[in-house]
N, C-alpha and C positions, 0 to 999 in steps of 0.2 A: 504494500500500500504506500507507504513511503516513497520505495522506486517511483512507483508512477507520479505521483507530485512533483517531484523532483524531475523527472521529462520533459511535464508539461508544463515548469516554471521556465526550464532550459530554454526549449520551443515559445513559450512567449515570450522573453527575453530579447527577441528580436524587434519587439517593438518598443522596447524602452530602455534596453540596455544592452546591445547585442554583443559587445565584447567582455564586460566585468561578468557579468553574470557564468557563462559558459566556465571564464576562468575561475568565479569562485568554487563553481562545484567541481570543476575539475582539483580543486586542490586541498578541499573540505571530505569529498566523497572517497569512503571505501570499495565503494560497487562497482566493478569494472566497467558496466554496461551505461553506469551515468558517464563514468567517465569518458568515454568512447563518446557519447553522442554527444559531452560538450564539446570535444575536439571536435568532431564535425560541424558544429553547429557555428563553432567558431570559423573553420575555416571554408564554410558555406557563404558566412558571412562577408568576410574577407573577399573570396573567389568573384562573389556575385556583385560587391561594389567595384572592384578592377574590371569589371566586363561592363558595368552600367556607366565608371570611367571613359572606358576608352569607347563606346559607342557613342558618351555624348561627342567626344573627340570626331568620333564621324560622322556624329550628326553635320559636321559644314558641309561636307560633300554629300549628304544625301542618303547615305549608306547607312547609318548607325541609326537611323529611326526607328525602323524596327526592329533592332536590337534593346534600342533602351525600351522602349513600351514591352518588350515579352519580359528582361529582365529584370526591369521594375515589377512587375505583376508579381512576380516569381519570389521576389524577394517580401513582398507580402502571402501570398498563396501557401509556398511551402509548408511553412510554420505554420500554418492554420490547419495543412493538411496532419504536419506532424503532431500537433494539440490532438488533434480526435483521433490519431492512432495510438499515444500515448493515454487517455483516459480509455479507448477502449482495450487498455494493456497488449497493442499490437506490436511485434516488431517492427522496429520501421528506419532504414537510415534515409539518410539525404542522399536527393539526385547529385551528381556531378562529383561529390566528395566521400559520398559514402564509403567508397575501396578503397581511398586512400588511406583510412586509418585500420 
């Protein structure tokens, strides 16, 4: 029961704290499995503003518009998706980062 709170503090974290929070339970938490998905969660975070970066970057030439509209969306969506797979105690990692940890 705890796990699970502890996921879905992780996962909304992203809207109000998205880098302290991942770190604090990564370094509070005994549970591997918290710990594993602040590393992701952290470095989802990270990944997905370097790409909404450099899209705005191309946003001048035209290119990068629809890059930042998908990964802005993404960067709210995820985490919402993760919220209700963590309350309903699913596995779940993050797109893009998930295998790297």
């Amino acid at each position: 029961m705890e796990d699970k709170w502890s996921k879905v503090i992780i996962h909304a974290s992203a809207f109000f704290a998205p880098v302290l929070v991942p770190i604090l339970f990564f370094l509070i938490s005994s549970d591997e499995v918290v710990k594993r998905l602040s590393i992701q969660a952290l470095l989802f975070q990270g990944v997905m503003w370097v790409l909404v970066t450099i899209s705005g970057f191309l946003s001048f030439i035209l290119i990068g518009i629809p890059f930042v509209i998908i990964f802005s969306i993404m960067l709210i969506v995820v985490p919402i998706i993760g919220i209700v797979k963590a309350i309903n105690e699913t596995p779940w990692s993050y797109p893009i980062v998930g295998n790297w940890v």
